[in-house]
PDB file with SEQRES, HELIX, SHEET and CRYST1 records, atoms N, CA, C and O in Angstrom:
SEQRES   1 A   71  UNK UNK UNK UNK UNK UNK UNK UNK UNK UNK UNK UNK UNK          
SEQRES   2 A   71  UNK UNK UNK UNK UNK UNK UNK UNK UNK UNK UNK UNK UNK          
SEQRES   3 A   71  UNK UNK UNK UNK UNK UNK UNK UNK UNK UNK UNK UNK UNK          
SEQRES   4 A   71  UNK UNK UNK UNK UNK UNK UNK UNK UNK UNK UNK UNK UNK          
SEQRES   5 A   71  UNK UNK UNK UNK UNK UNK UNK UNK UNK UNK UNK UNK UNK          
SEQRES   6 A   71  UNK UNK UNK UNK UNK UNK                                      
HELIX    1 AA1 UNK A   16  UNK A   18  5                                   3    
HELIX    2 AA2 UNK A   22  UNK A   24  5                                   3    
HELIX    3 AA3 UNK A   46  UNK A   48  5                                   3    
SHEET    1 AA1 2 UNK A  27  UNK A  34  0                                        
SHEET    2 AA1 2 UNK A  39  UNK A  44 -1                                        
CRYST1    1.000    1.000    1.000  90.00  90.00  90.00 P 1           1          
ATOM      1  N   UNK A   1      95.094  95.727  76.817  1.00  0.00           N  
ATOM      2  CA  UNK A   1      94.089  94.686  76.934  1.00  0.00           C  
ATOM      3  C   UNK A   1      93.279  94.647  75.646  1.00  0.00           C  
ATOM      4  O   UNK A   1      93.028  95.714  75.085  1.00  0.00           O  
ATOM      5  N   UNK A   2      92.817  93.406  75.096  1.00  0.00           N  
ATOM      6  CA  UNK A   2      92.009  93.377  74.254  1.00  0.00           C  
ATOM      7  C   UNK A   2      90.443  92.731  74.032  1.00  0.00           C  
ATOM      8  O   UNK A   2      90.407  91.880  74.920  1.00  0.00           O  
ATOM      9  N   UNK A   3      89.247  92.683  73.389  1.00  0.00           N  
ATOM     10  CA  UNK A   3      88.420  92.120  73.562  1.00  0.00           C  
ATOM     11  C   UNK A   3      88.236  90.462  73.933  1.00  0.00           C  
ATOM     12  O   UNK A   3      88.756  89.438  73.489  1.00  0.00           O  
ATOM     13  N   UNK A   4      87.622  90.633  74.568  1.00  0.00           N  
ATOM     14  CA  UNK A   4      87.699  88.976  75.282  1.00  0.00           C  
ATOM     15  C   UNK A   4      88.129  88.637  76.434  1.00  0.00           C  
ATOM     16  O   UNK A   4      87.646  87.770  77.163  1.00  0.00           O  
ATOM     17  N   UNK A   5      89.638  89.736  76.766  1.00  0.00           N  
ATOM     18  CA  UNK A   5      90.356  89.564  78.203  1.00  0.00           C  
ATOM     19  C   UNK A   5      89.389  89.398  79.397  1.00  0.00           C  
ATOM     20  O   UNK A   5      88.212  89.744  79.499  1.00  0.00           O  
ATOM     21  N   UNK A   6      89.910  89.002  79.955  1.00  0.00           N  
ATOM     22  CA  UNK A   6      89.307  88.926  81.894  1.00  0.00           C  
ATOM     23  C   UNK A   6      89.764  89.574  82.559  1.00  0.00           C  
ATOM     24  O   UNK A   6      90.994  89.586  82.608  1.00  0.00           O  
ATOM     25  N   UNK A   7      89.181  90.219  83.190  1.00  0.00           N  
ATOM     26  CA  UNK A   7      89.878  91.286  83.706  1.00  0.00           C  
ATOM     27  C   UNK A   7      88.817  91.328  85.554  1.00  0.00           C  
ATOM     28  O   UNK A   7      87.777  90.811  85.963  1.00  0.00           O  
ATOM     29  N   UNK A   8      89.713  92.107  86.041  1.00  0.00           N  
ATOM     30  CA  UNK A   8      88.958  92.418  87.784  1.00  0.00           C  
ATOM     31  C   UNK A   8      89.595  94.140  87.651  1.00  0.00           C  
ATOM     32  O   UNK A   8      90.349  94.658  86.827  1.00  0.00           O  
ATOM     33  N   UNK A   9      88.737  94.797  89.131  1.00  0.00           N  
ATOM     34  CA  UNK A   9      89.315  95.985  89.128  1.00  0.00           C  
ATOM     35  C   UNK A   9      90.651  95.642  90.103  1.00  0.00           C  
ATOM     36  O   UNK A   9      90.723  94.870  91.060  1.00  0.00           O  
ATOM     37  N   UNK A  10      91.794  96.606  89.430  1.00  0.00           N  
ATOM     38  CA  UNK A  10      92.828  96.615  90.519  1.00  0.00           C  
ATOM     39  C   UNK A  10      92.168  97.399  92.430  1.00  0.00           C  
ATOM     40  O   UNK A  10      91.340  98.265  92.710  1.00  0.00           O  
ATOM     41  N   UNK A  11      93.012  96.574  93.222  1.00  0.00           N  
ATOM     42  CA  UNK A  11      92.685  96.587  94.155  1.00  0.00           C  
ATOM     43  C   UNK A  11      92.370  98.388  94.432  1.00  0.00           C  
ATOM     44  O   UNK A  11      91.276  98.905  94.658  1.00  0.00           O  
ATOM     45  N   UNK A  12      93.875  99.152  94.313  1.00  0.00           N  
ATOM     46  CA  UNK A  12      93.854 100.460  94.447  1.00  0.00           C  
ATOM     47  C   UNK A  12      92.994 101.250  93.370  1.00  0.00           C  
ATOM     48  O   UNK A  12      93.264 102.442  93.226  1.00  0.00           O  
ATOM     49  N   UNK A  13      91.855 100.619  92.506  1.00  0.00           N  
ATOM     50  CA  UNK A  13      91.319 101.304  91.648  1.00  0.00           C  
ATOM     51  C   UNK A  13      90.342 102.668  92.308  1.00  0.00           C  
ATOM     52  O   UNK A  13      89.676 102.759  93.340  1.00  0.00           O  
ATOM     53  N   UNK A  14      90.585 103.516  91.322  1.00  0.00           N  
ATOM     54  CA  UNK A  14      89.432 104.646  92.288  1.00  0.00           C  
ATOM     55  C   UNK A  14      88.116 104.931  91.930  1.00  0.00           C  
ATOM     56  O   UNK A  14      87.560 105.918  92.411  1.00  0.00           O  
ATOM     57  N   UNK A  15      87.563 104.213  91.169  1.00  0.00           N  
ATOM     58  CA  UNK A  15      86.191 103.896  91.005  1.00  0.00           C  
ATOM     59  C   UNK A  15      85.746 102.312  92.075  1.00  0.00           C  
ATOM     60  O   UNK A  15      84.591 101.949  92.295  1.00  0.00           O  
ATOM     61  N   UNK A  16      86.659 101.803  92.442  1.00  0.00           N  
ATOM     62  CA  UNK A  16      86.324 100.497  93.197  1.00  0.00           C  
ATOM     63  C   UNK A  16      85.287 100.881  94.416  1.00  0.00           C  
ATOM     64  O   UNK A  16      84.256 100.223  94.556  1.00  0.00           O  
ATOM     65  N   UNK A  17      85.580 101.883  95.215  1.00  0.00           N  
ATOM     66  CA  UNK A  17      84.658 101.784  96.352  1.00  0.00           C  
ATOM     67  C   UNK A  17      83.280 102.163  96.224  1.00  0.00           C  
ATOM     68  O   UNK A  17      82.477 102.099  97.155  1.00  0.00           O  
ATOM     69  N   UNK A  18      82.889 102.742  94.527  1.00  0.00           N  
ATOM     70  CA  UNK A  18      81.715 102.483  94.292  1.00  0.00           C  
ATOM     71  C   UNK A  18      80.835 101.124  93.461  1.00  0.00           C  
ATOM     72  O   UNK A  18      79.815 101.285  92.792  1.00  0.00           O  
ATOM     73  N   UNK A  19      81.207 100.411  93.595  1.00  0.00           N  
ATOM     74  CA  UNK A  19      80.604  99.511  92.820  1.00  0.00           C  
ATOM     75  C   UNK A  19      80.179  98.193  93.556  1.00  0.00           C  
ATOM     76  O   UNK A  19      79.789  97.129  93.075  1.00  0.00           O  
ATOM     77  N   UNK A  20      80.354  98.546  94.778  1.00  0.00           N  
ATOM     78  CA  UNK A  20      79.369  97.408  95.500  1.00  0.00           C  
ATOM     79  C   UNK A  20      80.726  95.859  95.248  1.00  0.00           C  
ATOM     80  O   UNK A  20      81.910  95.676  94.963  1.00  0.00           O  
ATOM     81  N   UNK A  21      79.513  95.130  95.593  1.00  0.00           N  
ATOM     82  CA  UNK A  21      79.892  93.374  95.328  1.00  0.00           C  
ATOM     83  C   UNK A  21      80.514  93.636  93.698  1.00  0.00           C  
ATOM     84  O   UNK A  21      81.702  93.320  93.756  1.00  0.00           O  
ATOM     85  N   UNK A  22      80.256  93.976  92.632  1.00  0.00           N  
ATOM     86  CA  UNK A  22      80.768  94.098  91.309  1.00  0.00           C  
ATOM     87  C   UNK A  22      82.360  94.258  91.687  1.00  0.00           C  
ATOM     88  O   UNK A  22      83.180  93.460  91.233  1.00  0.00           O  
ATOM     89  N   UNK A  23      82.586  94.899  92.195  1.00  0.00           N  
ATOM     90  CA  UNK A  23      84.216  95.179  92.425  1.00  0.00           C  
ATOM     91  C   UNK A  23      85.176  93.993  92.696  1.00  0.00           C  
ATOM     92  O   UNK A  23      86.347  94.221  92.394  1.00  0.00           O  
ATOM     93  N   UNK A  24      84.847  92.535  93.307  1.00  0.00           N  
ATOM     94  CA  UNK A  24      85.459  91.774  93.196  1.00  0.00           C  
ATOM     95  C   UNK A  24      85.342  90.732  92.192  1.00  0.00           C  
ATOM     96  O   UNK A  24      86.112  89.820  91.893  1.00  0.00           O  
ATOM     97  N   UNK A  25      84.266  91.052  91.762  1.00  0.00           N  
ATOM     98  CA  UNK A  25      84.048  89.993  90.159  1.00  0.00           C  
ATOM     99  C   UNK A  25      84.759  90.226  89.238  1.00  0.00           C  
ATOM    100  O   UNK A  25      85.171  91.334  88.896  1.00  0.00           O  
ATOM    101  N   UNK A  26      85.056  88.799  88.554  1.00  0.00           N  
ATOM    102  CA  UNK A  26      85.644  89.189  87.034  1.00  0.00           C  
ATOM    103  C   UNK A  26      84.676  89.346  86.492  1.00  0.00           C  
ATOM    104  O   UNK A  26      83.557  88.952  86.820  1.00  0.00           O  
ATOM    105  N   UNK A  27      85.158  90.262  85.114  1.00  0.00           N  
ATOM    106  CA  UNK A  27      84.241  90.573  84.203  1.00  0.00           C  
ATOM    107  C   UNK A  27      84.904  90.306  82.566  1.00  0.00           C  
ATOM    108  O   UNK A  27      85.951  89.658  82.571  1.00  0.00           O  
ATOM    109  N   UNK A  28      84.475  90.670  81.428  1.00  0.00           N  
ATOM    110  CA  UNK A  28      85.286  90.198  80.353  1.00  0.00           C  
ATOM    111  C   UNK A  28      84.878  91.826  79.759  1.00  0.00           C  
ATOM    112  O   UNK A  28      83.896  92.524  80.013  1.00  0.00           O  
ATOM    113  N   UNK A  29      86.289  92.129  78.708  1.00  0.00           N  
ATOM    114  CA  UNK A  29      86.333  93.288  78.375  1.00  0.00           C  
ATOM    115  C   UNK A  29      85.522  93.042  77.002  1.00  0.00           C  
ATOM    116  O   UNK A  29      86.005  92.379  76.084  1.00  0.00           O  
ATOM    117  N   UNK A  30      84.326  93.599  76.948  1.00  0.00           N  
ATOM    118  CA  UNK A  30      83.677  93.716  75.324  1.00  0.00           C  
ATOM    119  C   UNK A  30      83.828  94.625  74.463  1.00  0.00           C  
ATOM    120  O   UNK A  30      83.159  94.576  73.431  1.00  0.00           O  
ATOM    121  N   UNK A  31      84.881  95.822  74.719  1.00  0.00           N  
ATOM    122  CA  UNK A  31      85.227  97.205  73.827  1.00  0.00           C  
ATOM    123  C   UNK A  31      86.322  97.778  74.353  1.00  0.00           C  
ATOM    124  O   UNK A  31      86.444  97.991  75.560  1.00  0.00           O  
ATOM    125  N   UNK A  32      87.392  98.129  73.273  1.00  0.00           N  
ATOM    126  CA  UNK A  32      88.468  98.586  74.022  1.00  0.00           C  
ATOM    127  C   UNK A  32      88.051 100.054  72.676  1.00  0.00           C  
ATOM    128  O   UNK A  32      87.424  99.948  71.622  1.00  0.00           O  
ATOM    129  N   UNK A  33      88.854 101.583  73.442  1.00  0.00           N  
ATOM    130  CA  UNK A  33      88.760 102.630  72.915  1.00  0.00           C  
ATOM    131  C   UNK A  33      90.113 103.722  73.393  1.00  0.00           C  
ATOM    132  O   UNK A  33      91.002 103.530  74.222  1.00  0.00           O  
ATOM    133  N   UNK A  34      89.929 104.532  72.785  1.00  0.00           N  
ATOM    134  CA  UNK A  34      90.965 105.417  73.304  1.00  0.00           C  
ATOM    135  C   UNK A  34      90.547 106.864  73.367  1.00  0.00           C  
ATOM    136  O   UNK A  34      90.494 107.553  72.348  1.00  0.00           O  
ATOM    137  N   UNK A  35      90.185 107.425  74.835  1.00  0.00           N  
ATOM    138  CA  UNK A  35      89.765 108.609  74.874  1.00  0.00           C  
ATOM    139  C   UNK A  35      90.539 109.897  75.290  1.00  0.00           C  
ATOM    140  O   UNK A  35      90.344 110.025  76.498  1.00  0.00           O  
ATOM    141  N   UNK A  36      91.237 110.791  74.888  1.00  0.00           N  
ATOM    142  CA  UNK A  36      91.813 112.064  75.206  1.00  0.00           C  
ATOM    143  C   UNK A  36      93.183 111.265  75.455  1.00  0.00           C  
ATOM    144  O   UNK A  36      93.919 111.573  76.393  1.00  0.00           O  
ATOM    145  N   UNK A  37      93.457 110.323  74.653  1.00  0.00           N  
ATOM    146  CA  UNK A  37      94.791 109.623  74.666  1.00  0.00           C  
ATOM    147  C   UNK A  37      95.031 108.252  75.646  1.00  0.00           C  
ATOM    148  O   UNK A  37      95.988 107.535  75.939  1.00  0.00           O  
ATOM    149  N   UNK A  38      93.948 108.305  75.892  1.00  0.00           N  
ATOM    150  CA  UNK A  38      94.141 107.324  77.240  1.00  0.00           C  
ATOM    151  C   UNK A  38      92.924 106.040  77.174  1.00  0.00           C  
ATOM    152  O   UNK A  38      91.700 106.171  77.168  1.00  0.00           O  
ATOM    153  N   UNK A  39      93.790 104.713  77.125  1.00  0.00           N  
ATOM    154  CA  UNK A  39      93.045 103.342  76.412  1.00  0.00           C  
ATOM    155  C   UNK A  39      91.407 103.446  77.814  1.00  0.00           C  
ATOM    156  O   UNK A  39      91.319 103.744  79.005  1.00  0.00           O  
ATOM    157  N   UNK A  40      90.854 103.196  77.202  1.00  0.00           N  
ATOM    158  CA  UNK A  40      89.607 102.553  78.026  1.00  0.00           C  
ATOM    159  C   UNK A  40      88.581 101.606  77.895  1.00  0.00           C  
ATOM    160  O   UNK A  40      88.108 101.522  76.762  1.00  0.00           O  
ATOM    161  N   UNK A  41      88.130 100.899  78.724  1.00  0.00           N  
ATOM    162  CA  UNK A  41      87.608  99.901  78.312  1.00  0.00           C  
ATOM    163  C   UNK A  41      86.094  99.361  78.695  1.00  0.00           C  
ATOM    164  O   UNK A  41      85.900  99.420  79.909  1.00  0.00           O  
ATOM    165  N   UNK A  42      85.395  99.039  78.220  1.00  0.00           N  
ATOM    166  CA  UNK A  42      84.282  98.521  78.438  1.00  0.00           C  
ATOM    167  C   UNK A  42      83.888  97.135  78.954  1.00  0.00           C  
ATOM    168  O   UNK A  42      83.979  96.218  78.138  1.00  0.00           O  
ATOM    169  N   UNK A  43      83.493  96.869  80.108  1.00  0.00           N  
ATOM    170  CA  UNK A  43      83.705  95.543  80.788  1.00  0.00           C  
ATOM    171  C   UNK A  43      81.934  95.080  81.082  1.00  0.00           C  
ATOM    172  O   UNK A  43      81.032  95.826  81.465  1.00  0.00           O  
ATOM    173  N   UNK A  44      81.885  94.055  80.850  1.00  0.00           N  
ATOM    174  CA  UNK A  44      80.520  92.971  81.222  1.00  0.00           C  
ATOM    175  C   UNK A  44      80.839  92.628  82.282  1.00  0.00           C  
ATOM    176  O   UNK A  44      82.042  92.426  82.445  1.00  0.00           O  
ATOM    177  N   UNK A  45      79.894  92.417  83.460  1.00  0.00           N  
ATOM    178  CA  UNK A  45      79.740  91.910  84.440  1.00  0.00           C  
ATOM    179  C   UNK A  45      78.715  90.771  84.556  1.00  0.00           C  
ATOM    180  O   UNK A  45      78.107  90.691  85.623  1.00  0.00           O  
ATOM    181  N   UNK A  46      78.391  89.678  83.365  1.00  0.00           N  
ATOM    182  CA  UNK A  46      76.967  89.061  83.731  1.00  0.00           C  
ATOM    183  C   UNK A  46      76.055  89.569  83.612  1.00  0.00           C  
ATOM    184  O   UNK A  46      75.894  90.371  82.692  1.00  0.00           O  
ATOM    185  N   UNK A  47      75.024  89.261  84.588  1.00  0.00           N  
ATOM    186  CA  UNK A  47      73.899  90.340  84.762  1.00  0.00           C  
ATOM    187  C   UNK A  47      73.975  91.445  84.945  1.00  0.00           C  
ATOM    188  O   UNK A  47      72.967  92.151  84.940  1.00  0.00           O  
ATOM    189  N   UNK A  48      75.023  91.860  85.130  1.00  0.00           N  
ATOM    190  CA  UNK A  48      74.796  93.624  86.075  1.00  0.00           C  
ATOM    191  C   UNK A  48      75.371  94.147  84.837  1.00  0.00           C  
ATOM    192  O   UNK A  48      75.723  95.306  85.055  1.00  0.00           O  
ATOM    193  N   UNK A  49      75.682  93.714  83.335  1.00  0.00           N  
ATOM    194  CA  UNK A  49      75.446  94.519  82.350  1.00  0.00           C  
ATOM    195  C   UNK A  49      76.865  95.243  82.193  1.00  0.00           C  
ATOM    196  O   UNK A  49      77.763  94.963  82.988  1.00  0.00           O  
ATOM    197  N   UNK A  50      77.102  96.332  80.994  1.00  0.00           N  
ATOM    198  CA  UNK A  50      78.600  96.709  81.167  1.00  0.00           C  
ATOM    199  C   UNK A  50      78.555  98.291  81.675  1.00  0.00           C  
ATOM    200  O   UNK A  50      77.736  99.202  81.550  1.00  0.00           O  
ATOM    201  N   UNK A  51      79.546  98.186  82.159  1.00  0.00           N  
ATOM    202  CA  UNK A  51      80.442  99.390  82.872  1.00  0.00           C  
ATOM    203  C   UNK A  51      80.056 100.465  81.462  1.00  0.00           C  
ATOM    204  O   UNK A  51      79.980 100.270  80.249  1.00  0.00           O  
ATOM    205  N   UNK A  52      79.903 101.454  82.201  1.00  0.00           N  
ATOM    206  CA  UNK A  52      79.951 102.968  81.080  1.00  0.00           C  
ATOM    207  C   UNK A  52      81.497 102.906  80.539  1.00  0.00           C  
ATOM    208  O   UNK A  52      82.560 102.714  81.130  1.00  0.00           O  
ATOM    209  N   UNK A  53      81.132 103.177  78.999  1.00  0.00           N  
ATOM    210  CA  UNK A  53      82.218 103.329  78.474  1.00  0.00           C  
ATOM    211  C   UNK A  53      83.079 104.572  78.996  1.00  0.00           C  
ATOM    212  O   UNK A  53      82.459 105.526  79.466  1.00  0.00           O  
ATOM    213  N   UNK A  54      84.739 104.617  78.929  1.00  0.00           N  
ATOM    214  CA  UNK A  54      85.326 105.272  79.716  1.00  0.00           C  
ATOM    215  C   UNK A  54      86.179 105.265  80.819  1.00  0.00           C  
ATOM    216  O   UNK A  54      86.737 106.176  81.431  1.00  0.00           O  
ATOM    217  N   UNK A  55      86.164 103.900  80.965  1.00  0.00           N  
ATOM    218  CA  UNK A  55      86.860 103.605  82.557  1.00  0.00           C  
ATOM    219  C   UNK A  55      87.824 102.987  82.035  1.00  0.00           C  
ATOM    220  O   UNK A  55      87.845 101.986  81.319  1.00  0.00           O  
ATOM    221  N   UNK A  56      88.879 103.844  82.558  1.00  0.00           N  
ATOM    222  CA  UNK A  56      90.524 104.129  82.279  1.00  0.00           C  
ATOM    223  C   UNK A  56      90.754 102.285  82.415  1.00  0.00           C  
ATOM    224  O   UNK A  56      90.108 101.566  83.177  1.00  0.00           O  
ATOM    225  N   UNK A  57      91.933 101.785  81.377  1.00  0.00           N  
ATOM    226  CA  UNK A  57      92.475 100.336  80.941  1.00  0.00           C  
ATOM    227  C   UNK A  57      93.108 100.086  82.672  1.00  0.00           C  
ATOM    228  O   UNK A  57      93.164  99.031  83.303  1.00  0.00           O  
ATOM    229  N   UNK A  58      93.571 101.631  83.141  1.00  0.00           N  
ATOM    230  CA  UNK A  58      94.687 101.320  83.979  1.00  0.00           C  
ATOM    231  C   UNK A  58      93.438 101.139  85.406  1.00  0.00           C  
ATOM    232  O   UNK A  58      94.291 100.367  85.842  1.00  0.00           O  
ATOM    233  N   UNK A  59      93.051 101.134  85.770  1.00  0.00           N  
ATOM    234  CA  UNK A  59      91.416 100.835  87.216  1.00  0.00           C  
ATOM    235  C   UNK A  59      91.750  99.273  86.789  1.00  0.00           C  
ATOM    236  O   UNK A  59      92.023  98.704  87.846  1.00  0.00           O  
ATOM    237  N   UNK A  60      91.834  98.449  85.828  1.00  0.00           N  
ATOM    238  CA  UNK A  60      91.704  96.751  85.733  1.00  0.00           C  
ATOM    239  C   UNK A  60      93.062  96.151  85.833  1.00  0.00           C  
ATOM    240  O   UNK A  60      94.065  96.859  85.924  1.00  0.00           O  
ATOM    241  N   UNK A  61      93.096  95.041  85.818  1.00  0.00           N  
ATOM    242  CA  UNK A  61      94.158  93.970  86.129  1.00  0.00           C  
ATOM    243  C   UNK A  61      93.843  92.917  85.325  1.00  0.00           C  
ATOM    244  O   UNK A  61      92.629  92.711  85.304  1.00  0.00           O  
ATOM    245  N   UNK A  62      94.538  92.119  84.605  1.00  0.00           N  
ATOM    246  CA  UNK A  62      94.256  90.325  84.459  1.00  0.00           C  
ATOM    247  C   UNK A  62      93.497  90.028  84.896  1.00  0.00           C  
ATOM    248  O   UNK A  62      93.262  91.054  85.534  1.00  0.00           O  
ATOM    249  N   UNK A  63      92.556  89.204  85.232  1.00  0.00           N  
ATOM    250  CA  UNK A  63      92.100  87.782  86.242  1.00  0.00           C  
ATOM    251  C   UNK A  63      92.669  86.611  85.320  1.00  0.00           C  
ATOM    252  O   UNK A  63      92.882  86.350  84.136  1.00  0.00           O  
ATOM    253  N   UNK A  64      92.795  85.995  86.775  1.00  0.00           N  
ATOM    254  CA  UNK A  64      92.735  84.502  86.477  1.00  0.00           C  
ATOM    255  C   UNK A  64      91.969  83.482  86.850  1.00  0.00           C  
ATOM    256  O   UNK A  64      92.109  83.272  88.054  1.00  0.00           O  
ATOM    257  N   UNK A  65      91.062  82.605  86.227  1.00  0.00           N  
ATOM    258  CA  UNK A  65      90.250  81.690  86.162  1.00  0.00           C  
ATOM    259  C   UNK A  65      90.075  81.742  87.738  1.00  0.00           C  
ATOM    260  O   UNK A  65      88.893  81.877  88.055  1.00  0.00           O  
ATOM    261  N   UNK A  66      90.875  81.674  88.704  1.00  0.00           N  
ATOM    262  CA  UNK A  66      90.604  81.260  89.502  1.00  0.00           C  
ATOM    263  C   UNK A  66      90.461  82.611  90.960  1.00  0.00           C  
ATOM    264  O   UNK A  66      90.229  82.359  92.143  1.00  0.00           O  
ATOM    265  N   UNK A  67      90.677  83.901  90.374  1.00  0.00           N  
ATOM    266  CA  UNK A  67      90.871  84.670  91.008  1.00  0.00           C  
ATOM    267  C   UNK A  67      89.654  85.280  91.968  1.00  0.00           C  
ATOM    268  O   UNK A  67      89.715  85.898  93.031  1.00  0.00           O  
ATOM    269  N   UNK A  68      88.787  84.953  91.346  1.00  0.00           N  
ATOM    270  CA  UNK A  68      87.558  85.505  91.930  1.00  0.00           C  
ATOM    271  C   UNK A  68      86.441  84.216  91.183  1.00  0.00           C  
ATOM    272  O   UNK A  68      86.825  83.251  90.523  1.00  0.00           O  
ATOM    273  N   UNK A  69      84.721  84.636  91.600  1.00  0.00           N  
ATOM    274  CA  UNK A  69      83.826  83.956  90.831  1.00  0.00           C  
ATOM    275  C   UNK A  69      83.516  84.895  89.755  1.00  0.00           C  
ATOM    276  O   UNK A  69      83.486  86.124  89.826  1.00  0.00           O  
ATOM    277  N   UNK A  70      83.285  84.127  88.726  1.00  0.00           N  
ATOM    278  CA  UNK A  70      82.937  85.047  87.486  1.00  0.00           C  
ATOM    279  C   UNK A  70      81.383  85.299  88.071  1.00  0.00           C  
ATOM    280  O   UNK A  70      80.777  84.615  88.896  1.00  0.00           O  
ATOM    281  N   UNK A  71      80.827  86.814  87.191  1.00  0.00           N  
ATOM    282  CA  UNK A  71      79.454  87.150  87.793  1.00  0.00           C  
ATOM    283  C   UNK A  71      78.517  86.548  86.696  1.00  0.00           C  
ATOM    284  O   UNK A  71      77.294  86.621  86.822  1.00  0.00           O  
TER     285      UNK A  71                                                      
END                                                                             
């Protein structure tokens, strides 16, 4: 994934059952990194601001325009 993408959490993600209503929003990725070998990414949610850097590329999916409401 790269900056700009849209992205949602995958359904089976394992940070998903903490994040409230955020979990079905798209969000847009504003930082991609690579930590202990493994891509991660930094995601905006709107108002609710971005995700701590760190959260594994593989927790997200695509969205598509129409997949959810953007936050």
């Amino acid at each position: 994934m790269k900056i700009g993408d849209k992205v949602r959490f995958r359904p089976d993600a394992r940070h998903r059952d903490t994040l409230g209503p955020m979990a079905d929003q798209i969000g847009q990725v504003i930082d991609v990194a690579t930590m202990d070998g493994v891509e991660t990414l930094v995601v905006t949610f709107g108002d609710n601001g971005p995700l701590e850097a760190g959260v594994p590329a593989a927790e997200f999916e695509p969205a598509l325009d129409d997949d959810a409401e953007p936050a």
